[in-house]
C-alpha positions as a printed NumPy array, in Angstrom:
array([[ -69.942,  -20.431,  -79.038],
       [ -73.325,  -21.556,  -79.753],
       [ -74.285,  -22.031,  -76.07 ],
       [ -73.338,  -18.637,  -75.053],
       [ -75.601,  -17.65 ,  -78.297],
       [ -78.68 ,  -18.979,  -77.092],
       [ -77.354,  -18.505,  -73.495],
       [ -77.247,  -14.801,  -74.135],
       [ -80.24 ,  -14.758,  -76.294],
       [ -82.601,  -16.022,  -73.478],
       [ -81.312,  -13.359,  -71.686],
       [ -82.359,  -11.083,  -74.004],
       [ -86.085,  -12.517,  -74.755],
       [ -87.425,   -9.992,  -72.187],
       [ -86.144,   -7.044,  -74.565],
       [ -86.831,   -8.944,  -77.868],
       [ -90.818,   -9.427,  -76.371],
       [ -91.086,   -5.982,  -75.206],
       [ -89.662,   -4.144,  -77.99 ],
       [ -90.655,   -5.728,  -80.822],
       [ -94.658,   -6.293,  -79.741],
       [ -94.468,   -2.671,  -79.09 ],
       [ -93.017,   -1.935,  -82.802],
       [ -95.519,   -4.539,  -83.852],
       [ -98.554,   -2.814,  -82.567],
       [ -97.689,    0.438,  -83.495],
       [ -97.428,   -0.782,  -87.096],
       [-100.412,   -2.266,  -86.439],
       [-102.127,    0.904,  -85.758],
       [-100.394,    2.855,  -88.661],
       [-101.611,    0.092,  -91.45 ],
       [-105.11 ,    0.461,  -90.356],
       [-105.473,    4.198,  -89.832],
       [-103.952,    4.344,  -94.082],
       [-107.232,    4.483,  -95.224],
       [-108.524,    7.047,  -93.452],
       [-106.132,    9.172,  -93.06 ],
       [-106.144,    9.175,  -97.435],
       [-110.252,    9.79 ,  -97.138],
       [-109.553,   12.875,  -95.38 ],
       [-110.356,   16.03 ,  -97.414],
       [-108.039,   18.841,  -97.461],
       [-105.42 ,   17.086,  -96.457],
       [-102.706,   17.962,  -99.056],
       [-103.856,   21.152,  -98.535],
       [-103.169,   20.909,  -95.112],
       [ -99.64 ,   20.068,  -95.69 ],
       [ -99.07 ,   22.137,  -98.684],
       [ -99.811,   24.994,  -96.007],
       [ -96.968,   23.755,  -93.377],
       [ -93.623,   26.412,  -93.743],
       [ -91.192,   25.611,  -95.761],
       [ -88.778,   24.618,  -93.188],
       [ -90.964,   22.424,  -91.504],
       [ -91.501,   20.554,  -95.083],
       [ -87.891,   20.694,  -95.814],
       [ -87.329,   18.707,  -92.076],
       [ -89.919,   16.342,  -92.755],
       [ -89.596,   15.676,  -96.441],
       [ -91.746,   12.685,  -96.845],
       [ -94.972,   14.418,  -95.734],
       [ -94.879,   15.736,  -99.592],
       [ -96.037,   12.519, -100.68 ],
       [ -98.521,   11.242,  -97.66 ],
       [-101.207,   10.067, -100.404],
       [ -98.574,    7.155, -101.571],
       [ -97.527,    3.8  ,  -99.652],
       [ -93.878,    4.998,  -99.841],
       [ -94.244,    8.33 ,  -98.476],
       [ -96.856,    6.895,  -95.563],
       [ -94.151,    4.303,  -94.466],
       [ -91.665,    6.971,  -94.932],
       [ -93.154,    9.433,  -92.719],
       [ -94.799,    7.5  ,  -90.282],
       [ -92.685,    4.529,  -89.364],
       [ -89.452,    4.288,  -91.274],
       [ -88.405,    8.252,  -90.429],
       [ -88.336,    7.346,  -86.606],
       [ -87.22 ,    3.762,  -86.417],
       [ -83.768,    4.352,  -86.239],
       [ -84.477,    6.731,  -83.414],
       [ -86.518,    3.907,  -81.725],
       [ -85.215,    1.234,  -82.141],
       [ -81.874,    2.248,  -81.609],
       [ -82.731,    3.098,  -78.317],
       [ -82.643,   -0.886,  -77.998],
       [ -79.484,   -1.483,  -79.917],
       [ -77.199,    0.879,  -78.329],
       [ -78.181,   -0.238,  -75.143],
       [ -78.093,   -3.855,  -75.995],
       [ -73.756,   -3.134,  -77.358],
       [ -72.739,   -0.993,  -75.002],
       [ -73.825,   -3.379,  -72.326],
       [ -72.606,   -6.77 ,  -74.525],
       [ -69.671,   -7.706,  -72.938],
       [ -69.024,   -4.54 ,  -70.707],
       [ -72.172,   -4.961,  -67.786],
       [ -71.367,   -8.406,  -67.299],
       [ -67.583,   -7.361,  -66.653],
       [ -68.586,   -4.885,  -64.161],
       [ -71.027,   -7.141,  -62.161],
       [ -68.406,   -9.689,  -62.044],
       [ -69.693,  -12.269,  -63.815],
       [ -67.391,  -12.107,  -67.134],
       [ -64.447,  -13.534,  -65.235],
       [ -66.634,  -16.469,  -63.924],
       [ -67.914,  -16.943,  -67.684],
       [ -64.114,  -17.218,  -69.265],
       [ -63.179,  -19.752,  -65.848],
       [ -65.297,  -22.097,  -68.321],
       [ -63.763,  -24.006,  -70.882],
       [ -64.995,  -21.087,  -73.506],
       [ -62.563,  -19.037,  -75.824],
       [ -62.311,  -15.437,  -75.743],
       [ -63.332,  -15.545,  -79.551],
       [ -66.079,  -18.362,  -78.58 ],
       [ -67.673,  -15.66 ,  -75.994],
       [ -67.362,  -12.818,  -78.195],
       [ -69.092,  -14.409,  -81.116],
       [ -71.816,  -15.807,  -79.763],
       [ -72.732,  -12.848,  -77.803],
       [ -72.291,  -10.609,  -80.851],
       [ -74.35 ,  -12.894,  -83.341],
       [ -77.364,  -13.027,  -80.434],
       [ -77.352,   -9.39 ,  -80.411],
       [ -77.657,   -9.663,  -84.414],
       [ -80.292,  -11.879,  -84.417],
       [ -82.504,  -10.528,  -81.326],
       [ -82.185,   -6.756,  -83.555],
       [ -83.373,   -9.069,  -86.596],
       [ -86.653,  -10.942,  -84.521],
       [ -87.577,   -7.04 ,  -83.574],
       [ -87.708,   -5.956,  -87.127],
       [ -89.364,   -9.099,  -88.339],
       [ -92.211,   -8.517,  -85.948],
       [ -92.666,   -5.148,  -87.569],
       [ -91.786,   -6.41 ,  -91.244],
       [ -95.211,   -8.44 ,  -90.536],
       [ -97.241,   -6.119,  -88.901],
       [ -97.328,   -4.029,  -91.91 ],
       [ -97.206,   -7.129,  -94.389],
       [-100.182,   -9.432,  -92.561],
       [-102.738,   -6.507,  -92.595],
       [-101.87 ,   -4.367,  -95.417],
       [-103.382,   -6.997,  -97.985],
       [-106.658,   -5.437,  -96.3  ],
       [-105.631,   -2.126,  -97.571],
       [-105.335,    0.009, -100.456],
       [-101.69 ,    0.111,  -99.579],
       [-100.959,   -2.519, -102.672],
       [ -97.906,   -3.979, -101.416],
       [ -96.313,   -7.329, -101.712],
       [ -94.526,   -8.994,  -98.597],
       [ -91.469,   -8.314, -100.722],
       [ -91.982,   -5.172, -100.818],
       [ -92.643,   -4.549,  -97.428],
       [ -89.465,   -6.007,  -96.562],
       [ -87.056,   -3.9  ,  -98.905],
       [ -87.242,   -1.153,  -96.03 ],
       [ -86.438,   -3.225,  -93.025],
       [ -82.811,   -4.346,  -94.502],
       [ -81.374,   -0.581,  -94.621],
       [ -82.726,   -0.024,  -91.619],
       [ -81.22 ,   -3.073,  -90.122],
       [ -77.588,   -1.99 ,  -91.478],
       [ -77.908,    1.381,  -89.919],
       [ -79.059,   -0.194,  -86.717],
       [ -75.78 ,   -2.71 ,  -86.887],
       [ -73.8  ,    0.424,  -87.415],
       [ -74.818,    2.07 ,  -84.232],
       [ -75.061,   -0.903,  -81.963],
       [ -71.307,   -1.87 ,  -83.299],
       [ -70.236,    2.092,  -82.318],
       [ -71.516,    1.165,  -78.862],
       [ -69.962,   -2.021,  -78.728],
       [ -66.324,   -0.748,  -79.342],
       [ -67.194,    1.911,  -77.223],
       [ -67.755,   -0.446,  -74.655],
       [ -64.301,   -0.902,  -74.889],
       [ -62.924,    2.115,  -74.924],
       [ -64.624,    4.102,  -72.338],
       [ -64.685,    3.487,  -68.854],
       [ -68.284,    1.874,  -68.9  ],
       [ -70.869,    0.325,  -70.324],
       [ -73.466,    3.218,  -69.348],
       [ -71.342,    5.444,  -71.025],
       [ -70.541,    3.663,  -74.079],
       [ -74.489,    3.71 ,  -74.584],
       [ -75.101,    7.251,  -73.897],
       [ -72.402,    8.341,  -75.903],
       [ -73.356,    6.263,  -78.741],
       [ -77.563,    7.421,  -78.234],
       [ -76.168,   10.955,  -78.865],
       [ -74.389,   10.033,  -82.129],
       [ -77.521,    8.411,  -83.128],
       [ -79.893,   11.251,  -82.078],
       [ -77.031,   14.251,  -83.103],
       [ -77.043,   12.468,  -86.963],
       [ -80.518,   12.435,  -86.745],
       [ -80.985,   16.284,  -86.121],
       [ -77.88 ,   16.82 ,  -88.514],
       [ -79.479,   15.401,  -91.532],
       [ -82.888,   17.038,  -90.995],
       [ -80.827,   20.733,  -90.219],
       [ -78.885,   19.771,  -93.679],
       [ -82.344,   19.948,  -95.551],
       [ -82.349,   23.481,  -94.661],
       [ -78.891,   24.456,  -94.35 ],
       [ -76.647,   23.507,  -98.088],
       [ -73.867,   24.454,  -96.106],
       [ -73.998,   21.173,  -93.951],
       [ -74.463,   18.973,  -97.032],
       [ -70.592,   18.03 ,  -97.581],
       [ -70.772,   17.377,  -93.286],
       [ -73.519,   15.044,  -93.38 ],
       [ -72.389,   13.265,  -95.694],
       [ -69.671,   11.566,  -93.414],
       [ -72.486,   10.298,  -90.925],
       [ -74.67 ,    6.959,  -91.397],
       [ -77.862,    8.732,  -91.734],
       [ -77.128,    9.928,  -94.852],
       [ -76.95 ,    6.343,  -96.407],
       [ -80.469,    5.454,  -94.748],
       [ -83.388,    5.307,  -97.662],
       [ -86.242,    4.589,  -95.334],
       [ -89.769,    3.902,  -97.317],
       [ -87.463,    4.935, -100.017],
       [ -86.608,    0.964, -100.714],
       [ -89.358,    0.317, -101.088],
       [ -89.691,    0.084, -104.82 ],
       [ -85.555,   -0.087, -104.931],
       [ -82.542,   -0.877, -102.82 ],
       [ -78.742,    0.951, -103.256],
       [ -77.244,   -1.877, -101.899],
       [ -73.871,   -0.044, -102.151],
       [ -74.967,    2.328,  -99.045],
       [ -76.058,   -1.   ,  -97.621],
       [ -73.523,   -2.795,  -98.144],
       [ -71.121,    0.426,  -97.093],
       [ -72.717,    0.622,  -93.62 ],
       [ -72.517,   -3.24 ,  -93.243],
       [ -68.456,   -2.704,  -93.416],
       [ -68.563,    0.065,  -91.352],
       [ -70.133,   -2.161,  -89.025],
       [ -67.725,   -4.949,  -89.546],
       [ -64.542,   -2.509,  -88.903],
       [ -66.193,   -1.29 ,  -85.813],
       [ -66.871,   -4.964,  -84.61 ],
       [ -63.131,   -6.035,  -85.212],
       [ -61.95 ,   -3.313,  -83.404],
       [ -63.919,   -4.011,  -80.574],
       [ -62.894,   -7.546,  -81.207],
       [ -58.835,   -6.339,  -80.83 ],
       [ -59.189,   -4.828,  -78.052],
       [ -61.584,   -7.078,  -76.303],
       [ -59.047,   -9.785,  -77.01 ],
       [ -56.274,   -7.846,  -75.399],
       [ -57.444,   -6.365,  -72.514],
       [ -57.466,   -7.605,  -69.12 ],
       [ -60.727,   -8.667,  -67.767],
       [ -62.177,   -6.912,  -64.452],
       [ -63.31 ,   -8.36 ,  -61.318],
       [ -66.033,   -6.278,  -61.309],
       [ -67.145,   -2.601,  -60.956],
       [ -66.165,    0.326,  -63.475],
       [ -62.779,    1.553,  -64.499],
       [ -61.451,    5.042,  -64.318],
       [ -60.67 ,    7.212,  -66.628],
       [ -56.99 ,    7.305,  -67.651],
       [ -56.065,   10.751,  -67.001],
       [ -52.597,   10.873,  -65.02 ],
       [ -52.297,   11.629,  -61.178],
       [ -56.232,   10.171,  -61.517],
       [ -55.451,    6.468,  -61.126],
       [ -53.217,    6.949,  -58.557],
       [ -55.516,    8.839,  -56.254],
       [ -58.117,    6.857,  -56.656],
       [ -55.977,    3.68 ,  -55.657],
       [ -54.819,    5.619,  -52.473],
       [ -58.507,    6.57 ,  -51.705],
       [ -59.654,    2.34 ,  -52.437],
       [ -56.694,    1.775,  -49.675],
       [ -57.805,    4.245,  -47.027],
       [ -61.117,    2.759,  -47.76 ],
       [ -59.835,   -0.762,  -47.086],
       [ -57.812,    0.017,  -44.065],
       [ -60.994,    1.782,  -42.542],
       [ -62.744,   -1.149,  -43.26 ]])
């Protein structure tokens, strides 16, 4: 298990570099520009004069002046988006790419276990999603004792654990995915609409009432952004970390069972499908 873990997580150093120096600079940016953006005059007039709707979208603009509402709005709001650009991509494509390159078969021909493969690859997915967010934990925790922010490390921290359970929760859905549907492209696609479709869900529900009771049932809903930092609910953390865990055993069960492909994509299971395309890979064969 552990050689496939740090097998798989040199694999992954290119996306680990890229991503999180990229969420590391733009923190960078945000911690320094604090200051003057809170010099500016007028500016909670400014917002005061933005529509209601537009507040109600956007709610932690209301309290720009303070280190939780700055976080809020300007990193912490949009990191889920970002970031789980990253994580979808990096489950849907776990086990599921390398199966339709070919190379999965050739992996398990080594003495390695099913569970062996699956583990390590999972927990090197955990911990390249945890070096990204530590990069950005201390962009904003290095610089901002420069600042009239008035943080402590601790502090800056609180935020990146709920945002690391909701981006567990997403790159999990993409992982069983992976699974389920006929490939690994999919499986991420699929799961980047969830992502982006809760997003737009819980920002519509601040206008809308009416979609309160709806939202509720999505992840978003549980996500406290620069919210933590003065508190946790670990209960929606620790909610979304089982949610997480029941979406990585079921990926688990029917990784476990299923047969493993040579290479390319399967097809969708729809019947009279399968058997033309088999007649069509025959013709193709015969031509050949």
């Amino acid at each position: 298990m552990m050689i496939e873990y740090k097998h798989n997580l040199r694999r992954m150093r290119g996306q680990i570099i890229g991503w999180g120096v990229g969420i590391a600079l733009y923190g960078l940016m945000m911690v320094s520009l604090y200051d003057t953006i809170n010099r500016i005059e007028g500016l909670q007039q400014l917002i005061d004069s933005y529509p209601p709707e537009f507040m109600a979208f956007f709610g932690g603009m209301t309290d720009l002046s303070s280190p939780q509402g700055y976080l809020d709005t300007y990193f912490f709001s949009y990191m889920t988006l970002i970031i789980g650009i990253f994580v979808v991509g990096a489950g849907g494509g776990l086990l599921a790419a390398d199966e339709e390159r070919g190379i999965l078969d050739l992996v398990l021909a080594h003495p390695l276990s099913r569970a062996g493969l699956f583990a390590g690859r999972f927990l090197s997915m955990v911990t390249a999603i945890v070096l990204v967010l530590l990069l950005g934990w201390l962009s904003w925790a290095v610089p901002g004792g420069s600042t009239t922010l008035g943080l402590s490390w601790l502090q800056y921290l609180r935020p990146f654990l709920p945002l690391l359970a909701q981006l567990l929760v997403f790159g999990c859905l993409a992982l069983f995915l992976s699974m389920v549907l006929p490939a690994s492209r999919i499986a991420g696609m699929l799961s980047g609409a969830l992502l982006f479709a809760n997003f737009l869900l819980l920002g519509l529900a601040k206008l809308n009432d009416k979609l309160e009771p709806v939202v509720k049932l999505t992840p978003m809903y549980y996500y406290e952004g620069g919210k933590a930092i003065n508190q946790i609910n670990w209960g929606w953390s620790a909610g979304l970390l089982l949610a997480a865990l029941a979406l990585t055993v079921g990926a688990w069960v029917l990784f476990k069972g299923r047969d493993i492909r040579v290479a390319g994509e399967r097809s969708w299971r729809i019947p009279g499908l399968r058997g033309r395309s088999e007649r069509s890979a025959r013709a193709d064969r015969q031509a050949g």
